[in-house]
Backbone as CSV, one residue per row, in Angstrom:
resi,resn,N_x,N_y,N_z,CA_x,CA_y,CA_z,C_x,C_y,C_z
1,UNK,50.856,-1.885,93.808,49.727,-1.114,93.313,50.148,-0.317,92.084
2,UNK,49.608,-0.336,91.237,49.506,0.551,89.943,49.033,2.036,90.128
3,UNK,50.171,2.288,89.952,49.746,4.401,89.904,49.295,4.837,88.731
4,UNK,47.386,5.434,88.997,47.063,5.846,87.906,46.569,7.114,87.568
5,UNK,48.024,8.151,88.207,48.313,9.044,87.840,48.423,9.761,86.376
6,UNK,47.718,10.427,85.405,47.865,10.690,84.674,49.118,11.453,84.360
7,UNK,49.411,11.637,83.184,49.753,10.792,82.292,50.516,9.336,82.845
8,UNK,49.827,8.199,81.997,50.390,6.756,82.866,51.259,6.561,81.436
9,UNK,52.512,6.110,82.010,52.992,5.680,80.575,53.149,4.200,80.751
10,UNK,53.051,3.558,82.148,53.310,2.000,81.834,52.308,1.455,81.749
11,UNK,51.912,1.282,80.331,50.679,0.674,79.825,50.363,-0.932,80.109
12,UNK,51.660,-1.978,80.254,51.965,-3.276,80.372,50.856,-3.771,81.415
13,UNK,50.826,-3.163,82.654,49.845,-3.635,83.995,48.728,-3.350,83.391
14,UNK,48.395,-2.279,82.801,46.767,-2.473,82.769,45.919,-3.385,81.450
15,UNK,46.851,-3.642,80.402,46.233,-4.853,79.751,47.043,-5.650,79.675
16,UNK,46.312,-6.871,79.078,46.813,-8.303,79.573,47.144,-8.849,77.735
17,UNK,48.113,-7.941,77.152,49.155,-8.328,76.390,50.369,-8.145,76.527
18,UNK,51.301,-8.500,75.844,52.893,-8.224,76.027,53.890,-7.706,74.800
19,UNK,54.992,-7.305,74.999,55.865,-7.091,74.071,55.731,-5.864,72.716
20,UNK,55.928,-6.263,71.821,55.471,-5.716,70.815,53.790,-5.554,70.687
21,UNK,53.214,-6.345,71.294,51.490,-6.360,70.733,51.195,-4.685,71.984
22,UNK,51.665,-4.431,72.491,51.352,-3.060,73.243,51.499,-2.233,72.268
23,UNK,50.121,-1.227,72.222,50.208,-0.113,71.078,50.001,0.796,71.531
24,UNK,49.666,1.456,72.828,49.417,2.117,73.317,50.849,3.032,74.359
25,UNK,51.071,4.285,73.797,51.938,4.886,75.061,51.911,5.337,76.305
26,UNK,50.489,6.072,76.105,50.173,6.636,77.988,48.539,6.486,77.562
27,UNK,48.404,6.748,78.685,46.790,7.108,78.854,46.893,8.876,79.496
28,UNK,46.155,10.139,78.723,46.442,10.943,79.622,45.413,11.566,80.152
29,UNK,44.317,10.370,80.216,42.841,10.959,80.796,41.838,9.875,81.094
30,UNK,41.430,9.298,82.139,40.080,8.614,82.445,39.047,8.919,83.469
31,UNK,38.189,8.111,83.022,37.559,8.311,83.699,36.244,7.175,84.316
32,UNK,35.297,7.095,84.922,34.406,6.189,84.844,33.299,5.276,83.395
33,UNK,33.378,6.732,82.706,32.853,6.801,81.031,34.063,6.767,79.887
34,UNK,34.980,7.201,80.352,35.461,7.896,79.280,37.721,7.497,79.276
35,UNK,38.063,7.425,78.171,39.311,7.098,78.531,40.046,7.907,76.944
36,UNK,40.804,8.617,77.321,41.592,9.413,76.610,42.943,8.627,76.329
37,UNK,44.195,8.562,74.953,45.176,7.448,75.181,46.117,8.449,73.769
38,UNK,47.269,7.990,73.795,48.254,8.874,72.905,48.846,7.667,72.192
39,UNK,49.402,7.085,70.997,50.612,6.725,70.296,51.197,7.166,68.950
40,UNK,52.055,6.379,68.859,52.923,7.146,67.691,53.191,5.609,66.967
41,UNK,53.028,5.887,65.352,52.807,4.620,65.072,54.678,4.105,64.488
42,UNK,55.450,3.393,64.981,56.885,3.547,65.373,56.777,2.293,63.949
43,UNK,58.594,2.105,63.591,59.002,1.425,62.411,58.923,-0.057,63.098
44,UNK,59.143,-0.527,64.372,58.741,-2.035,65.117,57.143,-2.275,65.173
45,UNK,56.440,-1.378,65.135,54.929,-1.926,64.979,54.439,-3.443,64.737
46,UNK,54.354,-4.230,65.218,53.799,-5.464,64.462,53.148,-5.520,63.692
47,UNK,51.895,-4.934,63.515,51.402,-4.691,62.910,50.943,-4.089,61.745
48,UNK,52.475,-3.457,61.416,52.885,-2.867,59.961,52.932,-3.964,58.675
49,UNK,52.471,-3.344,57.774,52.338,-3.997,56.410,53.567,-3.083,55.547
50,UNK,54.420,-3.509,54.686,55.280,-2.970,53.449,55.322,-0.984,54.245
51,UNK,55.744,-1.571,55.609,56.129,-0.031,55.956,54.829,1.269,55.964
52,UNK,54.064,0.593,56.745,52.935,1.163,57.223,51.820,0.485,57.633
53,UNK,50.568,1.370,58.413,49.902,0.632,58.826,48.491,0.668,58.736
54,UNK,47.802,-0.593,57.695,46.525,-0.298,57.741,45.375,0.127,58.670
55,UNK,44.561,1.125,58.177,43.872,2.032,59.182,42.824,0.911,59.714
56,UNK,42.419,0.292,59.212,41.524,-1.049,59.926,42.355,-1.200,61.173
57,UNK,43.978,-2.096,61.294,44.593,-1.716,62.087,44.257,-1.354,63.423
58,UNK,44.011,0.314,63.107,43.780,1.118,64.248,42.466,0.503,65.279
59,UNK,41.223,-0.224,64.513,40.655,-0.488,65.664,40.917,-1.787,66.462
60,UNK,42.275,-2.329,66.759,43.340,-2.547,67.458,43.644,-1.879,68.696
61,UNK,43.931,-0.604,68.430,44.194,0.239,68.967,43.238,1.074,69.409
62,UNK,42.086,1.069,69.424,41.023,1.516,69.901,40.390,0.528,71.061
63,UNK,40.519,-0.839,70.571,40.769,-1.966,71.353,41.045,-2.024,72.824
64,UNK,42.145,-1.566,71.956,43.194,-1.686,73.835,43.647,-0.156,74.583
65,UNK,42.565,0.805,73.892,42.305,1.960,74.522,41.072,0.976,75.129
66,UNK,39.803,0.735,75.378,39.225,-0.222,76.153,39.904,-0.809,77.046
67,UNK,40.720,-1.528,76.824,41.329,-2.562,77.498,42.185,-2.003,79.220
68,UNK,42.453,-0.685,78.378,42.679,0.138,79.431,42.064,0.959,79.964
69,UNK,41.214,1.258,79.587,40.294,1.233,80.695,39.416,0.446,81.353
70,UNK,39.416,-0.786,81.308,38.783,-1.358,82.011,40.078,-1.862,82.629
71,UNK,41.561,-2.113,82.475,42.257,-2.230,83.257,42.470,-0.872,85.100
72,UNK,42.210,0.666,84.339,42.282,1.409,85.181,41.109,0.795,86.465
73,UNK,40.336,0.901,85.903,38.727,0.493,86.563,39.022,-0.900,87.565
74,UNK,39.480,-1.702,87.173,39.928,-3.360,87.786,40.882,-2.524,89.196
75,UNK,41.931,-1.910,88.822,42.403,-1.080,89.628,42.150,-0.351,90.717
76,UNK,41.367,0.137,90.486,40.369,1.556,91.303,39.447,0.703,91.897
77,UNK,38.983,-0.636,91.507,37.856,-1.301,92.249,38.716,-2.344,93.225
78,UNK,40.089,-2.865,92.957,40.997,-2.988,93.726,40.787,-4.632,93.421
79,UNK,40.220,-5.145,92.101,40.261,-6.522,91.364,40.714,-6.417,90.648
80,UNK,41.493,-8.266,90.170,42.594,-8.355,89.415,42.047,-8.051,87.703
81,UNK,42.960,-7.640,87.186,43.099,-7.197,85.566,43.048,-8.230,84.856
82,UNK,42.053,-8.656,84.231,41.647,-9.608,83.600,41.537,-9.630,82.395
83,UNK,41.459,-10.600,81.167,41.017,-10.431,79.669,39.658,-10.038,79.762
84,UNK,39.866,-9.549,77.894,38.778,-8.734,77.897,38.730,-9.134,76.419
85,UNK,37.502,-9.628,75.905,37.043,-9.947,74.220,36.426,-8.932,73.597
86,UNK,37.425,-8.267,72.569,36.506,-7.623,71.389,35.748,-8.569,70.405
87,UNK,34.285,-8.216,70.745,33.444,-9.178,69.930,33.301,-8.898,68.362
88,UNK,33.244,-7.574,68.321,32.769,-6.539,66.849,32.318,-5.364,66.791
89,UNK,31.865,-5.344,66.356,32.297,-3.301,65.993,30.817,-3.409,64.837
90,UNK,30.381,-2.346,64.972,29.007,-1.414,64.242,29.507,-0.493,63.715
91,UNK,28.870,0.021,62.534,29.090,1.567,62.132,30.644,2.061,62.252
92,UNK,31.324,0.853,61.506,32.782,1.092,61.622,33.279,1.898,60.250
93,UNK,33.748,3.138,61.166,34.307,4.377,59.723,35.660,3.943,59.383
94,UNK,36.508,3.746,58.477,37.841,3.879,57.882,37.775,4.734,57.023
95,UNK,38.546,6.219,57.333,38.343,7.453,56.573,39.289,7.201,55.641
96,UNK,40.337,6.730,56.059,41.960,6.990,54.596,42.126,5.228,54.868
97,UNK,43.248,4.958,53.887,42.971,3.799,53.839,44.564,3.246,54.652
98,UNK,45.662,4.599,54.638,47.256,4.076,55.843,46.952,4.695,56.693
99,UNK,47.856,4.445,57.393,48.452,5.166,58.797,50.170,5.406,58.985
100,UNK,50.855,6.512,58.282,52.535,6.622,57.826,53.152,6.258,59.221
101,UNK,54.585,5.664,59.329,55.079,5.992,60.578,55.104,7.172,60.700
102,UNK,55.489,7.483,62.243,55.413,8.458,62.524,54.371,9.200,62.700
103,UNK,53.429,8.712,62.410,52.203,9.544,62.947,51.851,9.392,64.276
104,UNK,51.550,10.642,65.037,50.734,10.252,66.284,49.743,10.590,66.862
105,UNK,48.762,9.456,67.023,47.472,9.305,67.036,46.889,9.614,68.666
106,UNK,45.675,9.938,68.942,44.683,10.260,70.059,43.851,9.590,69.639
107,UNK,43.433,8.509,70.804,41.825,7.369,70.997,41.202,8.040,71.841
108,UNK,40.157,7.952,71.880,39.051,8.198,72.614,38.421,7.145,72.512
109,UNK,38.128,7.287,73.788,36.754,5.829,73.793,35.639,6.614,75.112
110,UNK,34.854,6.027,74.413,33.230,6.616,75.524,32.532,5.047,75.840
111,UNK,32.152,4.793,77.077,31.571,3.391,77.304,29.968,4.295,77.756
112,UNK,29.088,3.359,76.529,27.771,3.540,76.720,27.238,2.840,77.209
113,UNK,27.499,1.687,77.145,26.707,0.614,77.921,27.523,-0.517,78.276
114,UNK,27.574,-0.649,79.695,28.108,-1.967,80.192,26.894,-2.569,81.594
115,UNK,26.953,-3.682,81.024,25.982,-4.321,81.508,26.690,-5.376,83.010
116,UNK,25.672,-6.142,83.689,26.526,-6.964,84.918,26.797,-7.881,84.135
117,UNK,26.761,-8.565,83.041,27.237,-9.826,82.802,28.958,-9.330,82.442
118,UNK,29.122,-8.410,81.974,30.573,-8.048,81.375,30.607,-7.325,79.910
119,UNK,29.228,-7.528,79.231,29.175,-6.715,78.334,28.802,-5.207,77.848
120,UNK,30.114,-4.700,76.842,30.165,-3.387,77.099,30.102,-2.851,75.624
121,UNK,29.533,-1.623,75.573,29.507,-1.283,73.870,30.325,0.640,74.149
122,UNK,30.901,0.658,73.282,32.011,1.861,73.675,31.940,2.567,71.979
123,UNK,31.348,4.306,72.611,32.150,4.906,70.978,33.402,4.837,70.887
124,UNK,34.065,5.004,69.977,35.619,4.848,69.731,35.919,6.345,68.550
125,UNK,37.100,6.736,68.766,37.643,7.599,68.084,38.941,7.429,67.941
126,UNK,39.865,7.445,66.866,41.199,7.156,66.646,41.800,8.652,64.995
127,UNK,42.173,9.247,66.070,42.469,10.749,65.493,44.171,11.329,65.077
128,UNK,44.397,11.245,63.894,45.167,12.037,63.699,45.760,13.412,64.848
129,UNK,47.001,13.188,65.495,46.981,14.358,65.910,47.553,15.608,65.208
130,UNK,48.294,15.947,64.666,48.500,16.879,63.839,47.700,17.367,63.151
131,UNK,46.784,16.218,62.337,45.886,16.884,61.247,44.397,16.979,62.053
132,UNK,44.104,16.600,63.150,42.819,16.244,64.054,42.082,15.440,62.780
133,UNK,42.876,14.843,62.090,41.373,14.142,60.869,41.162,12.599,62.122
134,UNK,39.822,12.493,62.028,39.491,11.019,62.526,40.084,10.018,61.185
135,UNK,40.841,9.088,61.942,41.427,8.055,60.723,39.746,6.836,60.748
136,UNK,39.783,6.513,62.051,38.668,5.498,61.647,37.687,5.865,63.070
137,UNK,36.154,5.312,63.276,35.482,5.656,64.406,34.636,4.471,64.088
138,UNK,33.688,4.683,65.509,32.652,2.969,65.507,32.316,2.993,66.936
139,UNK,31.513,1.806,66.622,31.245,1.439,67.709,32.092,-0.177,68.046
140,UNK,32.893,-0.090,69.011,33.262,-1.663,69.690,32.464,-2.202,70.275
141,UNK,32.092,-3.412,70.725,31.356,-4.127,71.955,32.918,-5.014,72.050
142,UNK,32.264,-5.479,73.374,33.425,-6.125,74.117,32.608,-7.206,75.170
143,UNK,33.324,-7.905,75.313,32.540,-8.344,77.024,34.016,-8.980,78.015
144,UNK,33.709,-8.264,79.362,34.996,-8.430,79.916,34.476,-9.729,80.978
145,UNK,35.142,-10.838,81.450,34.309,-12.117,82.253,34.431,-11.040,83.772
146,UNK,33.155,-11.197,84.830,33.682,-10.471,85.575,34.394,-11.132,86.838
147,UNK,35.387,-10.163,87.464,36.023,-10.274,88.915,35.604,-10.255,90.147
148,UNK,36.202,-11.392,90.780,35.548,-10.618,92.086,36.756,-10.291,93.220
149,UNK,36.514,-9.982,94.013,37.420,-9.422,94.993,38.036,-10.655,95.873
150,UNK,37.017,-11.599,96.014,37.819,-12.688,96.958,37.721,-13.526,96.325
151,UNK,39.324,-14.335,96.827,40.049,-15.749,95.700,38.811,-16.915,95.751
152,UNK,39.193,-17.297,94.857,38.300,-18.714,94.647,38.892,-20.135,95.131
């Protein structure tokens, strides 16, 4: 069983990537709506360009602030952790145009609407923590296929 004790720092169980593609360090807040998440954008990043990282980027990482929470949720409902498709994004802000190493960032994500088929539309926030500037915000949709509790 996955302990989802806040602050969680083993991010690996609750989404269904590996290795380097994990961008996320802890989660230190969820909830049924709502999922709070911390990183620091490190010199191994994959996702770094000429030693930094484009703020587009970040909704990546807003991404798989989703991802984890709907991993917590798979959890708590006591079904397996499954993929999950970011379809696209609305009203997508990119305030600055990097992200320096060393910066470390706070996601927020708010789920407004998730529907029974699996589709879900989530505000997103991806925040400077030092400076609290929002680097980029939006809206994600997603659709996760759904689980059920007994094997097939």
């Amino acid at each position: 069983m996955i302990d989802l004790t806040c602050p969680i720092t083993n991010i690996a169980p609750l989404i269904p990537h590996s290795g380097e593609m994990i961008l996320l360090d802890r989660v230190i807040e969820f909830s049924a709506e709502h999922l709070i998440a911390e990183t620091e954008v490190r010199s191994q990043n994959i996702l770094l360009k000429n030693g930094r990282l484009d703020s587009f980027a970040g909704a990546e990482i807003l991404a798989q602030g989703i991802g984890a929470w709907a991993g917590c949720k798979c959890v708590r409902a006591g079904i397996p952790i499954g993929l999950g498709y970011w379809l696209g994004s609305r009203k997508l802000n990119v305030h600055q145009q990097y992200i320096d190493v060393g910066t470390k960032l706070k996601v927020f994500i708010k789920m407004s609407i998730e529907d029974a088929t699996g589709f879900g539309v989530f505000d997103c926030q991806l925040i400077n923590q030092t400076t609290n500037q929002v680097i980029i915000d939006g809206i994600l949709n997603v659709f996760t296929p759904k689980k059920s509790k007994e094997p097939k």
